[in-house]
N, C-alpha and C positions, 0 to 999 in steps of 0.2 A: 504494500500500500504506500501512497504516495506520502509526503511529508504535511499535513495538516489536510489531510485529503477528507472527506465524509463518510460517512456509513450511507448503504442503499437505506429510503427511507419505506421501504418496502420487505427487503429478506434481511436486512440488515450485515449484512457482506461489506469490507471495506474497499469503495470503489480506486479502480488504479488506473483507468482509462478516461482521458477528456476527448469529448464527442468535439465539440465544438468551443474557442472561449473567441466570446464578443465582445470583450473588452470589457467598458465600464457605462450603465445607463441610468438615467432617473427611471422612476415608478412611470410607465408609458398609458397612466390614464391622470398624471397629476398635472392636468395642465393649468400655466400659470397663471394668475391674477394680474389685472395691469397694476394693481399697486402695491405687488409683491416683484413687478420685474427687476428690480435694483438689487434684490433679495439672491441669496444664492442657492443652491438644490444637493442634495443628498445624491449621490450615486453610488450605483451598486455593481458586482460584479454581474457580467451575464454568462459564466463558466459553466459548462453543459457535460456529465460526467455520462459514462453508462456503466452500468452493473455487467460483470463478465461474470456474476452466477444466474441472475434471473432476469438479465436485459432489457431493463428499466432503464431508457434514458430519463435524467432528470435533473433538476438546479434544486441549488441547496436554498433553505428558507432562508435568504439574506434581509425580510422583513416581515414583519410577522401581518397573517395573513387579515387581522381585526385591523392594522392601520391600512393595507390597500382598499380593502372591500369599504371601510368603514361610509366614507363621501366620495361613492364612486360614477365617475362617467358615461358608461358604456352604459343604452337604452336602445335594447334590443326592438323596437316599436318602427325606430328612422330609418328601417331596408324594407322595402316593399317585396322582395322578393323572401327575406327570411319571414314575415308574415302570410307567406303562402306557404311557406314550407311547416310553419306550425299549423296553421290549418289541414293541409294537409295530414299532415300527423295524426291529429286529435281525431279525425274522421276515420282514417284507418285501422288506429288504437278502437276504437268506439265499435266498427264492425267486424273486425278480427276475434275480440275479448266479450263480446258482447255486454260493452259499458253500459250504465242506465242509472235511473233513477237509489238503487237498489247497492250501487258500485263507489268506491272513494278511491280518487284517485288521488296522488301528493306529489309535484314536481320543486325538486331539489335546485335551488338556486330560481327562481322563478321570474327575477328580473321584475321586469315591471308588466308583467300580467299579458304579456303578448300570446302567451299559450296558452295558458289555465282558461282566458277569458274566452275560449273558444268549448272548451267542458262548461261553465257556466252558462253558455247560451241554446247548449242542449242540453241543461238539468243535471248534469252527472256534478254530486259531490266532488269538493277540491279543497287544496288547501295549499297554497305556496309556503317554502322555506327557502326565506331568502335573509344574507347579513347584512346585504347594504338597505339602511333606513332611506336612501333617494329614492333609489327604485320603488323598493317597497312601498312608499307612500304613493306611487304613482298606478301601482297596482292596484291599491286597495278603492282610487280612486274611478276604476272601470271595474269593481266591483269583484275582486280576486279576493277573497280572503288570505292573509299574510303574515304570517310567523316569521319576526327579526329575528333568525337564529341561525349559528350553522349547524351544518347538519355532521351527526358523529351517532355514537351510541348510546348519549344520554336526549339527545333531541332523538332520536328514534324511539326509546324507552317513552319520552316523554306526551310523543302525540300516537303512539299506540294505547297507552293506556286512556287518554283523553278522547280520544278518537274511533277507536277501531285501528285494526290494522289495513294498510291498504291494497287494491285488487291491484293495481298500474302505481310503480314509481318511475317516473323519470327525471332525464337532467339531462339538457343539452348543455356541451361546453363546459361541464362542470370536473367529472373525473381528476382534469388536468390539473386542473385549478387547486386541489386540495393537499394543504402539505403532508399531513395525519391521513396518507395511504387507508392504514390497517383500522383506525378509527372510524373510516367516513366508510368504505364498506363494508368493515363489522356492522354498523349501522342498519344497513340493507335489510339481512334477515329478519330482525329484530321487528321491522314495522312492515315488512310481507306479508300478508296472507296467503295462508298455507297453497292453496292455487293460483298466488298475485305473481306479477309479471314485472320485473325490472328492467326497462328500455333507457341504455347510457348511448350518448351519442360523445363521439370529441373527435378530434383531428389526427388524420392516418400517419401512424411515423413515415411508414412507405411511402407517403406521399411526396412529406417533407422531406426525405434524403432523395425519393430521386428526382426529384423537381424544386431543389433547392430552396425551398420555403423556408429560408432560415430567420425572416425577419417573424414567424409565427412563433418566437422563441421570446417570452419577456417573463418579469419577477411573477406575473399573475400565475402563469401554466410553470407549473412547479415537476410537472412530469409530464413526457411525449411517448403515446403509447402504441405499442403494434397488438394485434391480436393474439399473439402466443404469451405476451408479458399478460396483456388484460384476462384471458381464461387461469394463466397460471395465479394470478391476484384474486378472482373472481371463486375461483375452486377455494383457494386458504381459510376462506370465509363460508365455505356451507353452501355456494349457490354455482349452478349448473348453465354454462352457456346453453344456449340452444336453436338458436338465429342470429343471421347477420346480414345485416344492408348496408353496401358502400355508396356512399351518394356524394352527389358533386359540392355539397355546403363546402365553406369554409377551407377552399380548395383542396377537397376530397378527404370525406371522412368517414369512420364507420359508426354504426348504429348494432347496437350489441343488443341481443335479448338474454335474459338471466330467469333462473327458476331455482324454489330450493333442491336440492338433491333429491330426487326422488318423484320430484310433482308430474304429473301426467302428460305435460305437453311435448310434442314431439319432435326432437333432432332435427332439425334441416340440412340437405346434402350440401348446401351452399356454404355451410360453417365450414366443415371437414375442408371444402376444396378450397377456400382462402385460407384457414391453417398451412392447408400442404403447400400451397402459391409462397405465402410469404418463406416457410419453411425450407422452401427450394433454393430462394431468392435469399437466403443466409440470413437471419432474421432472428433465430436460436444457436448463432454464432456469434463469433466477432468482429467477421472479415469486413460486414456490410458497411460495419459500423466505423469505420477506419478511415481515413481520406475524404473524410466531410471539409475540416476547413480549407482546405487546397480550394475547393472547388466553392465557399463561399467568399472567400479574398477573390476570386476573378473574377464572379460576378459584381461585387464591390468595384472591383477596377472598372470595368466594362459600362458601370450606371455612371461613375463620378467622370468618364469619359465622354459619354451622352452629353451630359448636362454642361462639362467645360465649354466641348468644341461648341455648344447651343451659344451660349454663354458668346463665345469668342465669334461667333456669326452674326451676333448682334438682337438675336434672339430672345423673348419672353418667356421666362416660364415658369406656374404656377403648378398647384399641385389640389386635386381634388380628393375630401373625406381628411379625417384625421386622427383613423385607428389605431390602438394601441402597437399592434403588428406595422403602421408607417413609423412610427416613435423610435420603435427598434431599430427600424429599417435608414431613419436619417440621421440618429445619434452612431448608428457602428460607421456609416460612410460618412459622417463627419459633416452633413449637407444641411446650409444655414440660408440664411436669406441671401447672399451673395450668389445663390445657383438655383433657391426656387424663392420667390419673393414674398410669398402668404398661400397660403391655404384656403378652403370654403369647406364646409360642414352642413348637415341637414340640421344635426343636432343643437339648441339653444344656447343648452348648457356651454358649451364649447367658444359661441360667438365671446368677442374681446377678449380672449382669453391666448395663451402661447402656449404652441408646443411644446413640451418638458424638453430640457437637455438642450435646442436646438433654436428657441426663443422663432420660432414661424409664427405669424401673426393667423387669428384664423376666425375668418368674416361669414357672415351666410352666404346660401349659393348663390342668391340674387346681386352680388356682388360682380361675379362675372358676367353680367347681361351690362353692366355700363364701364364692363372691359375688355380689353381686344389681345389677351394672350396669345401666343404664337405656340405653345407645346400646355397640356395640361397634364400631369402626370397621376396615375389615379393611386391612389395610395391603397385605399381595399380593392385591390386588383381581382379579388375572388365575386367581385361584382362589378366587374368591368362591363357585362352584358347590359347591365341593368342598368347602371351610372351610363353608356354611352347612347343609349335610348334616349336617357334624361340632359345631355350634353347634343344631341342630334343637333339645335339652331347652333351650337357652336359650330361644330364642324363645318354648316353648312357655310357658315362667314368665314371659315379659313383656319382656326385653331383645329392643331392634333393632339388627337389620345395617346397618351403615352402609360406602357404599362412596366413595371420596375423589376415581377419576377415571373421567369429566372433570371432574365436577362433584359436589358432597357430595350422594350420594341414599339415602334410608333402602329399604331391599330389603323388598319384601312376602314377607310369610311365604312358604315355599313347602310343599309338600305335606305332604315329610315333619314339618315343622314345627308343621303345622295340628293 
């Protein structure tokens, strides 16, 4: 083991391998106050280890996880397309599990009621568990009922016995998120009912090593997971994979189904063959995992290239969204208002405010209708489809899309743009 190196925060193995180290970042949802910008910022390492016993990539709790979440940013409500994709959800959970009036379902970090409020509008009991008091308050305001708490085995103890236990838990995005592995799915069992159904969605490591999604790597997501890690964590705990869907969220992730050990519901062949895929593809090795940063220092090189020779052509350019994953992505390349000049956001919260670490100014999107950029560069690139529908009049006046991973590529107009 390495000299002040960490423990897996999973099998507890002392980790000897660095997956990736990005240097040093602020918290990539603390953006700043104008009259705190004189003010200076906390950073932290972003040093990415992996476990060579049970192949856990993951970053050590460099801040504990009640001051990120406490007044936090991200409101899952501002993508029109992640609002289809929880509807969507909620309708197929509902006829798959045959949810009703009669069923309690509980989602694990619940944001601000973008999902649950879709079980409330067909009658199905809910109940959010969520730590950040913003959101939550925004939840409870479309009518999500909302537990300030995280969730582990004393909040699962606690709204089992209050509650019932429940038929449907889920949590998108959250898995990663949690420093307390062994705590938050110990949890699990505890508030399952005996034939309930655990559906975790989060971001495919597969994805992120082979399409270089290194800027989806910050202090929040404490672990990066593949499927052979997630069944091996899943099993420690009493509960039984038993379906899986890869879907394009969050540029590309999986959607795990869980059962207690024993419960009735049936195997899917589609588990086994993505086990054996990633398994094939070195995944319960080491090899995979080896020669990641080589290959995110060129993309590095190759964006801070874009942007100079832009720059040196005489060129504009702005940058669209202001996700925690752009945060990452402008503090490791070093990229300040000298190369993108401000920012636009859907989200509120966010207007007058600066990007952490990188001080970008960051206006509503109405901003750029009485601007004339010459490159727009999309920061949540995993909504690039969606954001360039919504940027179409740009285009058509002459500004391009520009998108950052893997590598900086300017987007051909698309139809509606044309």
């Amino acid at each position: 083991m390495l000299e002040n190196s960490p423990a897996c925060r999973f099998c507890e193995a002392g980790l000897e391998h660095v997956f990736v180290d990005l240097g040093l970042s602020p918290l990539c949802e603390s953006f700043v106050k104008p009259q705190d910008a004189n003010q200076g910022e906390s950073f932290y390492p972003l040093k990415v280890w992996v476990c060579s016993a049970c192949k856990l990539v993951q970053l050590q709790e460099y801040v504990a996880a009640d001051e990120i979440f406490d007044d936090y940013a991200y409101f899952s409500s501002f993508s029109d397309s992640w609002l289809k994709h929880a509807a969507n959800y909620c309708a197929a959970m509902t006829k798959r599990f045959a949810l009703d009036a009669r069923s309690f379902v509980v989602e694990v970090a619940s944001n601000d009621g973008y999902l649950l409020r879709n079980f409330v509008e067909s009658g199905v009991p809910c109940l959010g568990v969520e730590p950040s008091w913003t959101v939550a308050e925004a939840a409870k305001q479309v009518g999500v009922e909302s537990l300030v708490r995280f969730f582990g085995r004393d909040t699962a103890t606690e709204v089992a016995a209050d509650r019932g236990q429940a038929d449907l838990i889920l949590g998108n995005n959250v898995l990663a998120h949690v420093p307390d592995l062994n705590d938050f799915v110990g949890g699990l069992p505890l508030l399952l009912a005996p034939e309930g159904v655990v559906t975790m969605e989060f971001p495919h490591l597969m994805r992120l090593i082979e399409e270089g999604q290194y800027d989806t790597i910050y202090h929040e997501h404490y672990s990066y997971l593949s499927l052979v890690t997630v069944q091996r964590i899943f099993e420690a705990h009493g509960l039984e994979l038993f379906d899986v869907e890869e879907l394009p969220s969050h540029g590309g992730s999986l959607r795990v189904y869980a059962k207690h050990q024993g419960a009735s519901h049936a195997i899917e062949a589609r588990l086994g063959e993505l086990l054996e895929r990633e398994r094939a593809a070195g995944y319960d090795s080491m090899d995979v995992y080896l020669g990641f940063t080589e290959r995110v220092e060129a993309q590095k090189h190759g964006l801070l290239q874009f942007l100079i020779e832009a720059k040196q052509e005489g060129k504009r350019v702005v940058a669209y969204g202001a996700p925690g994953k752009g945060n990452t992505l402008l503090n490791y390349c070093g990229i300040r208002t000298d190369l993108i000049e401000y920012a636009v956001d859907r989200n509120p919260y966010k207007h007058g405010r600066f990007t952490p670490g990188t001080r970008i100014p960051i206006h509503p999107v109405e901003h750029l209708e009485a601007d004339n950029p010459d490159y727009i560069v999309i920061l949540p690139w995993n909504l690039a489809r969606e954001i360039a529908r919504q940027l179409a009049p740009m285009v058509r006046g002459g500004a391009r899309l520009v998108v950052p991973i893997p590598s900086a590529m300017v987007l051909e107009p698309t139809a509606e743009a044309a």
